[in-house]
N, C-alpha and C positions, 0 to 999 in steps of 0.2 A: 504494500500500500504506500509505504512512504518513496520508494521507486517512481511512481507513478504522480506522486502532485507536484513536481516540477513543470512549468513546459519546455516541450520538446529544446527549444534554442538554449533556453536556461543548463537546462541538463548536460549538454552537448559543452556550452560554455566549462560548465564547474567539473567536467569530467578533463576537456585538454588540458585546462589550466593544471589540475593535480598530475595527469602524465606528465605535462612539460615541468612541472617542478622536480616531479621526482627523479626526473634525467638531467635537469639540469643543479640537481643534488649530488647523483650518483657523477657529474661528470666535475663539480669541482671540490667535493670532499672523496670520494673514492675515485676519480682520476685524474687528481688537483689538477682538473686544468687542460688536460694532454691525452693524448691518443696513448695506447696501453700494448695493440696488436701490433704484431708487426704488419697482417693482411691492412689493417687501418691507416698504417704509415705509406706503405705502395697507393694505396688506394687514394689520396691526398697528392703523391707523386706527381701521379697520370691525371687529377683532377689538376694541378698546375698545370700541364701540361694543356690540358684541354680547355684553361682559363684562356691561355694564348692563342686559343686555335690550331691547335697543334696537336698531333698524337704521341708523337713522342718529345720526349728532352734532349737538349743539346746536353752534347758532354764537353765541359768547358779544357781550353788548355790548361796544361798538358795532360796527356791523357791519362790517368790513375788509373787504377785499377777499381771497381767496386767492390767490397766484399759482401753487401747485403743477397741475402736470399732474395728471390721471387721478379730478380732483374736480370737484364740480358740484354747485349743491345744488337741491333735490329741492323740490315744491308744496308740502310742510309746512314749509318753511323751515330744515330740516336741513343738512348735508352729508352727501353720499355718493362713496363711489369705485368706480369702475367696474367691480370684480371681483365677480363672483358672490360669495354669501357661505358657500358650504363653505369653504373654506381657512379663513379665521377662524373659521369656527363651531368647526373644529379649534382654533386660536390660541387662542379665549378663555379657557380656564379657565387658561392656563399665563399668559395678560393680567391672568389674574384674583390669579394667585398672586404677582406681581411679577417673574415670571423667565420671561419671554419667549420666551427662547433656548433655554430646555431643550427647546421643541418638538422644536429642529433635533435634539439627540441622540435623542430618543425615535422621530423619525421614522427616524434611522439604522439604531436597533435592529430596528423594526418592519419596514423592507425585509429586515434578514437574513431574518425569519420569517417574511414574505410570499412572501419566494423559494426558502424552503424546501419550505413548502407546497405551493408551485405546481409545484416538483422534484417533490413525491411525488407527487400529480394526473397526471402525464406517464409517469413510470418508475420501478422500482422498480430503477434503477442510484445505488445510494447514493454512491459514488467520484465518478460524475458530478454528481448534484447538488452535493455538496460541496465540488466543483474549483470548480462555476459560484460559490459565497458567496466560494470563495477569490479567483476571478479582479478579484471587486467592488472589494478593496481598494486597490489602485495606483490609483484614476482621482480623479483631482483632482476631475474634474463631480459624481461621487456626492458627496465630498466636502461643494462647494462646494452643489450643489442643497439640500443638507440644513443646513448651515450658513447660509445667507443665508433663511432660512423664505421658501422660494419653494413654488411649490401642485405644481409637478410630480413630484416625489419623492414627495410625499405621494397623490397618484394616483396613483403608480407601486405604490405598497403595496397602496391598494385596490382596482386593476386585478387583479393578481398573486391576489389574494384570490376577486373573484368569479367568476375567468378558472377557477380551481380547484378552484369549487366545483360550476360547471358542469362541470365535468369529471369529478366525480366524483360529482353527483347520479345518472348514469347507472350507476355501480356498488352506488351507497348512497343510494339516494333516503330525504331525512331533512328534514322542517319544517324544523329549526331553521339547517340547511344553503342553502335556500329560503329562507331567511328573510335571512340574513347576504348572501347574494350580491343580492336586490333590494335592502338596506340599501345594500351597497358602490354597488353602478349610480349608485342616484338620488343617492348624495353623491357620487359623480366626477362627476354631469349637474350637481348643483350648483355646482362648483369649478370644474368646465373646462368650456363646452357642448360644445366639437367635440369633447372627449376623451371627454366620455360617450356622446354619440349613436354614436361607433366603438365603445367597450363596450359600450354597449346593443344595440346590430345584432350583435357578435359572439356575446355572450353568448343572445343572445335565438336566432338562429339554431340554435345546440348547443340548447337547453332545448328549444327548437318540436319540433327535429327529435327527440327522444327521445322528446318525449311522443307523438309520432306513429308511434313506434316502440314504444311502451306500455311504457316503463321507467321513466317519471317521469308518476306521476299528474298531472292536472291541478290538480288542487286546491294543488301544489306550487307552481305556476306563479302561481295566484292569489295565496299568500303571499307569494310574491317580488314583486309587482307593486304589493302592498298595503303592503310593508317599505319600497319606494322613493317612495310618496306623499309622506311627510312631506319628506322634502328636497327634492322636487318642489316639495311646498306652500310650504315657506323660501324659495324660487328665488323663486317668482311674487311672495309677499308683499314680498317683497326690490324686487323689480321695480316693482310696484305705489306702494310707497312712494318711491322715487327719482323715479321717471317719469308718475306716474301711470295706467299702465297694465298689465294682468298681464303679457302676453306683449312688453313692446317690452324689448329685453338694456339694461340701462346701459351699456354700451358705443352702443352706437346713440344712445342721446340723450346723450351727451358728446361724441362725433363730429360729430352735427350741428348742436351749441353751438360747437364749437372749433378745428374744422379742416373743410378745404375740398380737393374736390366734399365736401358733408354725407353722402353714400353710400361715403366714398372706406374706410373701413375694413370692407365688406362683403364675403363671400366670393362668390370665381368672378371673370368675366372681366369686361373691358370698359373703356371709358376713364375711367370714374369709380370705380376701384380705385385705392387709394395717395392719402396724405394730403400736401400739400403742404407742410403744416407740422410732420407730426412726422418723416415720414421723405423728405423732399426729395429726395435723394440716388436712394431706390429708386422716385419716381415718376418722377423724369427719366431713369432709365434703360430706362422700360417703353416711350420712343418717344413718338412720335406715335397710334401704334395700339393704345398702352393695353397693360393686362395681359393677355397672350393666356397661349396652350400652352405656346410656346415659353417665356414668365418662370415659371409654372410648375413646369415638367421644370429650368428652372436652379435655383429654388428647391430644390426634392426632391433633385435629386445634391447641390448646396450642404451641402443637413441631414446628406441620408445620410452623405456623405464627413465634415463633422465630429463626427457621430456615431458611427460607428467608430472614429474616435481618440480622443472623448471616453471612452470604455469600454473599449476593447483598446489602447490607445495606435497601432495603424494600423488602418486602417480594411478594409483586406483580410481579416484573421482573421475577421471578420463575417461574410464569404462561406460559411465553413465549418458555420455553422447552417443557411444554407439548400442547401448539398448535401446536408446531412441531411436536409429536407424532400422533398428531390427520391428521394434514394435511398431511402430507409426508407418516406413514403409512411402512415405512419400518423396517425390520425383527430387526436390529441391536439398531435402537430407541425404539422397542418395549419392547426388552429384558432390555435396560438399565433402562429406564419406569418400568419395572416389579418390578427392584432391588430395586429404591425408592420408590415405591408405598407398595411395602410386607414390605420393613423395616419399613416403616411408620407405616401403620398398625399394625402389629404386636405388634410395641413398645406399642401399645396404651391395650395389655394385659397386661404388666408392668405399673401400677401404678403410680407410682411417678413421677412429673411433672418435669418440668426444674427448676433447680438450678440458683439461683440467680447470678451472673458474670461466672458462666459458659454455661450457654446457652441452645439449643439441645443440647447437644454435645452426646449423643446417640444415634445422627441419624446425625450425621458427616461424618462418612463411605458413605454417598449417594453423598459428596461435589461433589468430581471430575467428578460424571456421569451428576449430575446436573449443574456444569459448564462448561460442552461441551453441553449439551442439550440447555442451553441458547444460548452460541454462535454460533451453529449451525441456530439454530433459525432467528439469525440475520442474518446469512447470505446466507437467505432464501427468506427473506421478499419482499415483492415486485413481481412483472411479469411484464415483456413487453420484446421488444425492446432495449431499450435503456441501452444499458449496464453501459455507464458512470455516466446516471442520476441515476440507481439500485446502481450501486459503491457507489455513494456520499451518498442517502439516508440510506445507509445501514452503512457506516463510521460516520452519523449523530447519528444513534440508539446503534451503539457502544458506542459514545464519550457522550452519553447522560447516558449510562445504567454505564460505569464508574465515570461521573461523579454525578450521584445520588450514589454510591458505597462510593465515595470518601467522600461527604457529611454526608450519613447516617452512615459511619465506623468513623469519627473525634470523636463524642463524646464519642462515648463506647471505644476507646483509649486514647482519654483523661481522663475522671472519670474513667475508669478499672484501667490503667495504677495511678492514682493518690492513687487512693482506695487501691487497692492492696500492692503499695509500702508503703504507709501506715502501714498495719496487717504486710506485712514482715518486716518491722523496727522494731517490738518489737521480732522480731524471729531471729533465727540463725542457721548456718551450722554447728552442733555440732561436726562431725567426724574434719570438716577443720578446726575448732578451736581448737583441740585439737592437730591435725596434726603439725598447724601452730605455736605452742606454745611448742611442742616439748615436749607433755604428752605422754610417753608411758607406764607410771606406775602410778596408780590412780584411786581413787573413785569419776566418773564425774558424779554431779545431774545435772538436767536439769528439767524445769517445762515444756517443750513443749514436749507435746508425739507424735505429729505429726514429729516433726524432732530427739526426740528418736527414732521413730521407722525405719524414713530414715536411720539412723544411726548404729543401733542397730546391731552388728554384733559377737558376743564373740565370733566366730571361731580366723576369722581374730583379735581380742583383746587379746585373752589370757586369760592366770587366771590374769594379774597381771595388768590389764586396765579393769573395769567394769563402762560400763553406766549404771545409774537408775534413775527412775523419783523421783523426789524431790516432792512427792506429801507429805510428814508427815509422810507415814506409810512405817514401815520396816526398813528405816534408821539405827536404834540401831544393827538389823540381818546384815544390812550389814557390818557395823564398827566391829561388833564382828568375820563374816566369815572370814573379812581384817582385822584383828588389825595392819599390819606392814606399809601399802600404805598407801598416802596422800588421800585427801580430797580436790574436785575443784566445785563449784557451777558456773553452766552457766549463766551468765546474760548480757545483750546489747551486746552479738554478743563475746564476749569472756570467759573465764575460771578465775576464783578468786579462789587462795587457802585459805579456810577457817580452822580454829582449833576448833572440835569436842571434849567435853571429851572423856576419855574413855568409852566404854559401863564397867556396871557392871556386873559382873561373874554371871552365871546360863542361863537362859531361860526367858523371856518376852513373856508371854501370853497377844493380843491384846482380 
């Protein structure tokens, strides 16, 4: 009851405002401030990159070496990172505005309103959708997804979106509807491949089957198809420029630059699945016999089980969207079912398990379908007569299912939140310290390549501001390319000018 005497705009309002707080909590007390992943740091890279209009980065004189993972550089003598470039092509304009981090709130806000939406698409039980925005808040993963500008949260949104549009093209067939939902597909196929080819199949399924049922002209279908080109087109150019060819992923050609069997990060089965050198650990556990079924299926319970705690704080309460599938049986539960069931799956052809304080968060994208399936669920429960005694019973398994939520989410915000601000204490926002210090001219070392490479920008620098890792090597090359510019080493969050000799005249062979 009390769900319900908001209106609609009110609710919507008081619901983003507490996401965007609580990401914008999680991002400057448990991530003072900064990016945490390293996926997070590439991913701000190539969003530099793409602020310029550009796909890849110059790599400045003289040429260093990189030592970060998930980079490589490309026939044109750029640098690239290996994520598709949706995710940044989101990132850039907020790359572009100096404030980076406000993606993560925006993107907060945008999942309340993408799971709202996708609530109306399904049912017109207002109580239920509403439980489902309210249940969102206790989970540290949404949180933290959204805070650390990672890509999956953000395909969570435009999953959510085109999932709902198909679903309602069949009651309201509209262009502009058509149009929005092939827009969302081809930028989820851009951001995430496997996450879009399970949207694309689901969504594409629901649309075939309507228009074969003559409720959605075909001409609809064409607009949708014709909307997802361009982020198609971004993909391949993306591609093309890294690798030199339209169809091979960057992913694939940094694999078989940098880790061994060169096949070993491919999906499905066989003994050349699992990388020897990024994830050791989970190739020596596949045997002798390689990745079969069997790692697989451990995979998938692995995610699933910490995907139900990630979101409900146990993982059990998750069961209860899909007895709602089972019982109820209707077309719009069946399809959202589909979406979490093939992502599930699927992942479980990717290898590599969940990360240690990050979670599933590769099967994040299923959150908001799986939190209206539960609340839905609730407000199901029950038959008879008695509408008041169904009422309470059902206000009972809400107030019980948040507060197991509430319980099971305390400690993974506590220890996360404790943990985390920890590692980021010994790190720092290299561009804002240099900003803040009023360095525009300067040789900045830095020993974090994870927030070098946040950082990393020589368009935006110039020739006469160069970041470089203070790893030992190269330094003399670089004092010598700059003989006239200072000298600043990053340490506990600020810039120290340091005094270097001169390098000595000639060439330094390492």
């Amino acid at each position: 009851r009390a769900l319900t005497i908001p209106r609609t705009r009110w609710f919507l309002v008081g619901m983003t405002l507490a996401a965007t707080g609580l990401t914008v909590f999680a991002q400057q007390v448990a991530l003072r401030g900064q990016v945490v992943a390293l996926d997070s740091s590439v991913y701000l890279m190539e969003a530099r990159a793409l602020s310029h209009f550009a796909l890849g980065t110059p790599i400045p004189e003289p040429h260093l070496p990189f030592s970060g993972r998930f980079l490589f550089e490309g026939p044109d003598g750029r640098m690239y990172g290996v994520f598709p470039p949706g995710f940044p092509l989101f990132l850039a304009p907020f790359v572009k505005l100096g404030a980076p981090l406000l993606a993560g709130p925006v993107t907060a806000a945008l999942l309340v309103i993408a799971q709202y939406v996708l609530g109306r698409s399904m049912t017109r039980d207002e109580a239920a959708i509403r439980l489902s925005i309210v249940m969102t808040l206790p989970s540290f993963a949404r949180a933290f997804e959204t805070a650390d500008l990672l890509s999956h949260a953000f395909v969570a949104v435009l999953s959510s979106l085109a999932v709902a549009a198909a679903l309602r093209l069949g009651r309201a067939p509209r262009a502009w509807m058509a149009a929005g939902m092939g827009a969302a597909v081809g930028w989820v196929f851009s951001a995430r491949l496997l996450d879009g080819l399970v949207l694309g199949g689901v969504v594409s399924a629901v649309t075939l089957h309507l228009a074969w049922k003559r409720r959605v002209p075909a001409k609809l279908l064409a607009i949708a198809a014709l909307c997802a080109l361009p982020f198609v087109g971004l993909l391949a150019a993306h591609q093309h420029a890294a690798t030199g060819s339209y169809t091979t992923p960057t992913q694939s050609a940094y694999f078989v630059r940098s880790d061994w069997p060169p096949t070993c990060h491919r999906l499905g089965f066989g003994k050349d699945v699992g990388c020897s050198v990024e994830h050791p650990n989970d190739r020596a556990a596949f045997g002798k016999d390689g990745y079969d079924l069997s790692d697989a299926l451990r995979v998938v319970r692995s995610r699933a089980e910490a995907l139900g705690a990630d979101l409900f704080g146990a993982g059990a309460v998750a069961l209860l969207g899909f007895a709602l599938i089972v019982r109820r049986r209707a077309p719009s539960y069946a399809v959202v079912g589909a979406y979490v069931v093939g992502l599930t799956l699927l992942y479980g052809l990717f290898y590599y398990g969940n990360a240690p304080g990050f979670g599933a968060r590769h099967l994040f994208p299923v959150a908001p379908f799986l939190y209206l399936l539960v609340a839905r669920g609730v407000a199901t429960l029950g038959s008879g007569t008695d509408a008041a005694s169904l009422s309470r019973m059902r206000g009972a398994v809400a107030l019980g299912i948040l507060g197991v939520a509430l319980l099971g989410h305390f400690e993974r915000w506590r220890r996360a939140a404790r943990d985390l601000s920890a590692v980021q204490a010994e790190r720092g926002d290299l561009r804002r310290a240099a900003e803040a210090q009023g360095i525009t001219r300067g040789l900045v070392l830095t020993s974090d390549m994870y927030q070098y490479l946040a950082a990393f920008d020589p368009v935006l620098d110039g020739p006469d501001r160069v970041l470089a890792v203070n790893d030992g090597a190269g330094a003399v090359e670089l004092r010598r390319a700059h003989p006239g510019i200072p000298t600043y080493v990053f340490s506990q969050g600020s810039l120290r000018p340091v005094e270097l000799p001169p390098p000595a005249p000639g060439l330094s062979i390492e």
